[in-house]
C-alpha positions as CSV (number, residue, x, y, z in Angstrom):
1,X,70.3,96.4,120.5
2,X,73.8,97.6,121.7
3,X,74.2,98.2,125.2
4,X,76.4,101.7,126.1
5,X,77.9,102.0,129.1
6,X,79.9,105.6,130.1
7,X,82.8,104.4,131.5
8,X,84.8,100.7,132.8
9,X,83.1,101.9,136.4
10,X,80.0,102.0,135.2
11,X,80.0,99.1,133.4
12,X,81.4,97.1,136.4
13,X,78.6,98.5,138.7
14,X,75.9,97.3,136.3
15,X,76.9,93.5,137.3
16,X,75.1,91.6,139.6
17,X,77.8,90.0,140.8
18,X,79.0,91.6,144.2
19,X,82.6,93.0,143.4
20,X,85.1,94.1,145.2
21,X,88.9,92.2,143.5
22,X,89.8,92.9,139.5
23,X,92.3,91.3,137.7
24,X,92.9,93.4,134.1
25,X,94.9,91.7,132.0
26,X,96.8,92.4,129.1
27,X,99.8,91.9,126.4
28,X,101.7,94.7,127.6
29,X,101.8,97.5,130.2
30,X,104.6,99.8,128.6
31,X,105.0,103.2,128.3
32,X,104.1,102.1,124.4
33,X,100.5,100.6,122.9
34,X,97.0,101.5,122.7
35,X,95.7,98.3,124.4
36,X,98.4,99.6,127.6
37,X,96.9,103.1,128.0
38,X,93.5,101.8,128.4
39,X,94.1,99.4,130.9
40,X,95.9,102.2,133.0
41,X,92.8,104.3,132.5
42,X,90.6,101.6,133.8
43,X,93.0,100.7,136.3
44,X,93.3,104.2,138.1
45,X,89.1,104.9,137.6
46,X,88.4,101.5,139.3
47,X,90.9,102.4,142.0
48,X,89.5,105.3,142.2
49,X,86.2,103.8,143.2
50,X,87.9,101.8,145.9
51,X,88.0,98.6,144.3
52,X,91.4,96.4,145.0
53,X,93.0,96.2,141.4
54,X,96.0,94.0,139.9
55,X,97.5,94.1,136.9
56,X,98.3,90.6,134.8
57,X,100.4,91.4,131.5
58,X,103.2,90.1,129.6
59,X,105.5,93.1,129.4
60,X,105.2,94.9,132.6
61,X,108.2,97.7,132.0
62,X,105.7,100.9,132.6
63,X,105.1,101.9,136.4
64,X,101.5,100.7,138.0
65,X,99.0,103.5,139.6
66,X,99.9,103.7,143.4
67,X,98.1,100.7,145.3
68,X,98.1,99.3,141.8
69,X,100.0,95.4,141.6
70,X,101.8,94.5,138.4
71,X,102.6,91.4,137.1
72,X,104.6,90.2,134.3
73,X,104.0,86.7,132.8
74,X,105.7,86.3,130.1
75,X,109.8,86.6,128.8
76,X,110.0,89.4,126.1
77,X,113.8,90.3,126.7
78,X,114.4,86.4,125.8
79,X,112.2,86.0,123.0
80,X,113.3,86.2,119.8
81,X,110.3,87.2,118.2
82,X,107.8,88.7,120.9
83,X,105.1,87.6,119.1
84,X,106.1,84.1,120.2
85,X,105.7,84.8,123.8
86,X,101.6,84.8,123.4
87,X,101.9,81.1,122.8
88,X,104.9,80.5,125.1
89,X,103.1,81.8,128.1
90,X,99.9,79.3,127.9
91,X,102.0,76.5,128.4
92,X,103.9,78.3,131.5
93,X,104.4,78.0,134.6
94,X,103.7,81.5,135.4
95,X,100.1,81.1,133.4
96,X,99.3,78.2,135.5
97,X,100.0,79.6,138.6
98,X,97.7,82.7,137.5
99,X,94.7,80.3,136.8
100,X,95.3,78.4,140.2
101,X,94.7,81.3,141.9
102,X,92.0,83.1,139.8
103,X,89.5,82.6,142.2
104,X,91.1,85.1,144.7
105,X,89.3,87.6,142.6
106,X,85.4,88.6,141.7
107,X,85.9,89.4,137.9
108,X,88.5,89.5,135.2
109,X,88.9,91.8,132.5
110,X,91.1,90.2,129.5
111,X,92.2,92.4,126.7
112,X,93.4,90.5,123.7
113,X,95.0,86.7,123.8
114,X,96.5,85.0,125.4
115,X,94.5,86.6,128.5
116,X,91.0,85.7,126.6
117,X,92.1,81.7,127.3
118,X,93.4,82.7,130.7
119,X,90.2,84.5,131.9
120,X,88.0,81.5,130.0
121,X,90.8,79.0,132.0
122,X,90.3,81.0,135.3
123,X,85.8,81.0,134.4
124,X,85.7,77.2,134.0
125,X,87.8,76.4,136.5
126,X,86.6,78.5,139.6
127,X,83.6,80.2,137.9
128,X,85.2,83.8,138.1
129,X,83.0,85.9,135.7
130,X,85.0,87.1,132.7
131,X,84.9,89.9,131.0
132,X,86.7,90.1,127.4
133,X,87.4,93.9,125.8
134,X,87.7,93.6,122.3
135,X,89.9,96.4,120.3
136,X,90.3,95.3,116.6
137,X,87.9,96.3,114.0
138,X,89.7,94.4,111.2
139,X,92.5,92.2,110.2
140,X,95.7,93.7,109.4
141,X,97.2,90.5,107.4
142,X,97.4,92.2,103.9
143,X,100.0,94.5,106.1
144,X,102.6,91.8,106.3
145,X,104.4,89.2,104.5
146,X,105.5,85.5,104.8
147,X,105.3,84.3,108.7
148,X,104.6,88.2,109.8
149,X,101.1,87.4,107.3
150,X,100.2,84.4,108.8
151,X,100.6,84.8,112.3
152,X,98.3,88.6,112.1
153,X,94.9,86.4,110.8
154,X,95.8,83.5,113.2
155,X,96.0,86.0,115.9
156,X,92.7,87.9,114.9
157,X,91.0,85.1,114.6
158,X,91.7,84.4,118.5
159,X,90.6,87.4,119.3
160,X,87.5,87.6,117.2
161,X,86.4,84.1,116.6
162,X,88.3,82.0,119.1
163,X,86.2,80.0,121.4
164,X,87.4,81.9,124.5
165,X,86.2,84.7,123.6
166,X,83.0,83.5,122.5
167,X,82.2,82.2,125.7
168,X,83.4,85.1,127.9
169,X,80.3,86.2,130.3
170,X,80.7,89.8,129.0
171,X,81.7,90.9,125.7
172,X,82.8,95.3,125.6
173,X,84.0,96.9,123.1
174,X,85.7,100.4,122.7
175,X,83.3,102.0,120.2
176,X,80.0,101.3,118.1
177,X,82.0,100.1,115.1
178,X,84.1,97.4,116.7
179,X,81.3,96.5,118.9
180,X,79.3,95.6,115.9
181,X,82.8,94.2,114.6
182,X,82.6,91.7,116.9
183,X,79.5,91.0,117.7
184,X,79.6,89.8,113.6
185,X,82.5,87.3,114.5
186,X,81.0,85.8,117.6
187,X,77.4,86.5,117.8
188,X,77.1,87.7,120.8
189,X,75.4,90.9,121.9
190,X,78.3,93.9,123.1
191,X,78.5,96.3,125.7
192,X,79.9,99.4,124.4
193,X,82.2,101.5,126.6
194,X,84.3,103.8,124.7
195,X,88.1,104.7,125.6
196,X,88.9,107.6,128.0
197,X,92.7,109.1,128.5
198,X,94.1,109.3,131.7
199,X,94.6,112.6,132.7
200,X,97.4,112.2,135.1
201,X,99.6,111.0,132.9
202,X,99.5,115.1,131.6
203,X,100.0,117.0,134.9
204,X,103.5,117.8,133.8
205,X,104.3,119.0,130.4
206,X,107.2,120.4,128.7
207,X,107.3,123.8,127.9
208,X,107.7,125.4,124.1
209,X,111.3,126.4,124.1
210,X,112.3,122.8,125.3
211,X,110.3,121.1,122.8
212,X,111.5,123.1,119.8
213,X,115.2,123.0,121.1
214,X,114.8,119.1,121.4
215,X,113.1,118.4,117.8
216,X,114.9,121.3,116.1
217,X,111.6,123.4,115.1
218,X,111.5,127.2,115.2
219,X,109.4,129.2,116.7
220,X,107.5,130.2,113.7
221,X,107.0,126.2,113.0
222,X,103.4,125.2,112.3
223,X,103.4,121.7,113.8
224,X,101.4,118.5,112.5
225,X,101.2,115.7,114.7
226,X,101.2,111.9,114.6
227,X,101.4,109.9,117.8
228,X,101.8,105.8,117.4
229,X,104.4,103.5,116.7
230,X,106.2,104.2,112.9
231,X,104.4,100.9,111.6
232,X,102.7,100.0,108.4
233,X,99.1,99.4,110.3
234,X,99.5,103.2,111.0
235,X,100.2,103.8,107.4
236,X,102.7,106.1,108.2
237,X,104.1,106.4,104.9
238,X,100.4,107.5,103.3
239,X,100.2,110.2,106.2
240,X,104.0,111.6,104.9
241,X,103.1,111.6,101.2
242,X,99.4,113.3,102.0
243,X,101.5,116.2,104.3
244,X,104.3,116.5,101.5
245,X,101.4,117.1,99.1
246,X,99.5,119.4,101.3
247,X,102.1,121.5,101.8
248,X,104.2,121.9,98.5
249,X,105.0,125.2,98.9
250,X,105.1,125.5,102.8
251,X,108.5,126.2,104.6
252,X,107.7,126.8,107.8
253,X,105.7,123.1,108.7
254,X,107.0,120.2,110.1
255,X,105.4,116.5,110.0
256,X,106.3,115.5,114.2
257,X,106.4,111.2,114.0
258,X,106.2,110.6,117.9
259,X,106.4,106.4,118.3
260,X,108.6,103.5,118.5
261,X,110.2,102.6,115.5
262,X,110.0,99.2,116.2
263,X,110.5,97.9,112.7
264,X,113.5,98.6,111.1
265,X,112.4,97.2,107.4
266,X,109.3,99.5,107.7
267,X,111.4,102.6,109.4
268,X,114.1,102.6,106.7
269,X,111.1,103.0,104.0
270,X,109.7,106.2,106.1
271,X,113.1,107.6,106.8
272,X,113.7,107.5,102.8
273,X,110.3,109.4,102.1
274,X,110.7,111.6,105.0
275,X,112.5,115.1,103.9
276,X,113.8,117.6,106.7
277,X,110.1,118.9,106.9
278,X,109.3,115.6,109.0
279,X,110.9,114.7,112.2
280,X,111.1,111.5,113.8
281,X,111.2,111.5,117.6
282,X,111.3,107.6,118.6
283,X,109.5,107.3,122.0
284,X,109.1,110.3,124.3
285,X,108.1,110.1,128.1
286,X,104.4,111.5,129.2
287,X,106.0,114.7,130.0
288,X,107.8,115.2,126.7
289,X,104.2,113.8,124.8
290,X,101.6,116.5,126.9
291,X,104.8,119.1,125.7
292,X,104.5,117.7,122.0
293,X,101.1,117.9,122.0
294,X,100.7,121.5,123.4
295,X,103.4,122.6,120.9
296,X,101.2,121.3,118.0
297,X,98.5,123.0,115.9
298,X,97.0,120.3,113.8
299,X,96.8,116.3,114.6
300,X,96.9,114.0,111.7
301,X,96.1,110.7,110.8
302,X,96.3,108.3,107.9
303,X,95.6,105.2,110.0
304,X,92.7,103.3,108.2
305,X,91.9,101.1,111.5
306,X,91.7,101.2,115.1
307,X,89.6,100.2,118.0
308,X,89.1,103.4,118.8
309,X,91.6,105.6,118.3
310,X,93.2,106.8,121.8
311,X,95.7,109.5,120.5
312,X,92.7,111.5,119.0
313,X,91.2,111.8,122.4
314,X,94.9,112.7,123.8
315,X,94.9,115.5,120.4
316,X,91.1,116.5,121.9
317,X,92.1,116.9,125.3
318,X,94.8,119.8,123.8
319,X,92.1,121.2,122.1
320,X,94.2,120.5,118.2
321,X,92.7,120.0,115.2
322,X,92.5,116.3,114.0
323,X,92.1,115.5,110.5
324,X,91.2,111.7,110.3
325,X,90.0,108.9,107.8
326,X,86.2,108.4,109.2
327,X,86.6,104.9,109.3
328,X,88.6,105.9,113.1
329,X,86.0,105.4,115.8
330,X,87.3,108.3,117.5
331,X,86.7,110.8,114.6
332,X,82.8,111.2,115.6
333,X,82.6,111.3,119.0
334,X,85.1,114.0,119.4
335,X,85.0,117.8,118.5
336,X,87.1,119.7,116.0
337,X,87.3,117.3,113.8
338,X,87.9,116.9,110.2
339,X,86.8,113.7,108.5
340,X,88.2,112.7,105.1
341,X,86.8,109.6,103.1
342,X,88.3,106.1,103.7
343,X,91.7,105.9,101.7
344,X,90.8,109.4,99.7
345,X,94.5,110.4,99.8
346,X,93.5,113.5,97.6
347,X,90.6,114.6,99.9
348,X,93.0,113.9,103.1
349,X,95.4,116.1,101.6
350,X,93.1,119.2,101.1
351,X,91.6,119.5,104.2
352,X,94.9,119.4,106.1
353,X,96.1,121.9,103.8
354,X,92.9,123.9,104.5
355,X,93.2,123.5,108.4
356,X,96.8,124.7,108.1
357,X,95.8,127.8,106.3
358,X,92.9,128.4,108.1
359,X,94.8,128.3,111.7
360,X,91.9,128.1,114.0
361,X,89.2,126.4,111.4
362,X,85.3,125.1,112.4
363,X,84.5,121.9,113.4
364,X,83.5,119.4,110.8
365,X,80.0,120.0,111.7
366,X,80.5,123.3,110.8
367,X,82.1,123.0,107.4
């Protein structure tokens, strides 16, 4: 049976271990990325909770929580392909100076790989419990092409099947799914804690009149909103064909694309689908994002995997409508939300029509 813990404290005061030094590690701490919101989350509620809290990553460019340390392993702005810096920074210096000194702290949490070999590295070596937090609930290969194909199911596999991770001390997971997800791959029993947002990051948001000037809507502009990076694992072009559908006959609605358009193959094909009723906005700061949000009425996505799902909660938190494949963790444990069949493109395209018209609709439960 599945283990559920509330929250990362919770789960950390469950060990038996005595605790008092973290180390959470992960790919990247941007202002971009799922995997870096949730270790700022569990970052600043460990903090919180007076334990002492450092921060391992590869990309460090975002600002740490106050009494927070950040460090960046790996070489990003050198790398031709960043992808290649996962493998790069195993064999660094760097790498080996953070497994030499591992034992300076009472439990590391390692999101995704290369920190699920450093934290097994750090557990063998100095017998540091390890935790590892696994996000995917599915490969994404079939996404990609030629080297882009291979390296996604060499990289799921290491953090699914990989050895390191079945020998962490304590496998998590962000929701039920992905928990049972990986607990297929490795089996091993999961702890479930599901993803929070951090609500600091929302204590300043734009107002109305600057967001509409900045994206060009009017004030009579029903909004629908997509936050994530323009990328075909968020299925962005789906989500602009389902909105186009929906709202044939619909002047005043606009399709907001918030997200680093970090693929310029993939951007060019949604810039070419996208007509003036859909706005990309590239990355926006926290303030700009709580103002985006606020702005919106409805939340939509045609995104047929994730972990958990983190922008929903961010959508929840602003009280908008989602409307959401079911298959998104996220999509049940959240309220006013409207869940549409995996890849039923029709169905999708109804019930965000239907939310639009309805302007304040029930919940799914209520439908």
């Amino acid at each position: 049976m599945t283990t559920t813990r509330d929250s990362v404290t919770d789960f950390v005061g469950s060990l038996e271990d005595d605790i008092s030094r973290i180390a959470i590690c992960g790919t990247s701490y941007s202002d971009i990325g799922g995997v870096a919101r949730v270790i700022e989350q569990q970052a600043v509620e460990l903090r919180d909770e007076g334990y002492d809290i450092e921060i391992f990553t590869l990309e460090g460019t975002r600002k740490p929580p106050e009494d927070v340390s950040l460090h960046a392993l790996g070489h990003f702005e050198t790398s031709p392909y960043k992808e290649v810096d996962k493998l790069l920074t195993l064999a660094s210096l760097s790498a080996l100076n953070f497994v030499r000194s591992a034992n300076r702290f009472d439990l590391i949490i390692a999101h995704r790989f290369p920190f699920s070999t450093l934290g097994h590295a750090a557990k063998v070596i100095h017998n540091v419990p390890y935790v590892y937090w696994s996000h995917p609930s599915g490969s994404s290969d079939e996404l990609f092409e030629g080297l882009a194909h291979i390296w996604a199911r060499v990289q799921h596999h290491l953090e699914t099947k990989n050895y390191a991770v079945r020998k962490a001390d304590y496998l998590c997971a962000v929701s039920e799914e992905s928990g049972e997800y990986i607990e297929a791959k490795t089996g091993r029993e999961s702890i479930v804690v599901p993803n929070t947002i951090t609500e600091s990051r929302f204590e300043d948001v734009a107002d109305e009149e600057t967001i509409n000037e900045r994206f060009d809507l009017t004030p009579e502009d029903t909004v629908v909103l997509h936050v994530g990076r323009i990328s075909p694992r968020k299925n962005i072009h789906r989500l602009i064909e389902a909105f186009q559908a929906a709202r044939e006959e619909e002047t005043e609605c606009k399709l907001l694309l918030v997200g680093e358009e970090s693929m310029p193959e993939y951007s060019e094909r949604v810039r070419e689908l996208a007509g003036d009723d859909v706005v990309l906005t590239g990355f926006v700061d926290d303030e700009t994002l709580a103002g985006v949000y606020k702005r919106s009425d409805v939340y939509a996505t045609c995104s047929l995997s994730e972990g958990w799902g983190l922008p929903l909660s961010e959508a929840s938190y602003f009280d908008l409508e989602i409307v959401a494949f079911e298959s998104i963790p996220a999509v049940k444990s959240l309220s006013n939300t409207h869940q549409v069949a995996e890849e039923n493109y029709g169905e999708f395209s109804e019930k965000l029509n239907a939310v639009l018209d309805a302007g304040t609709m029930t919940t799914e439960e209520d439908d």
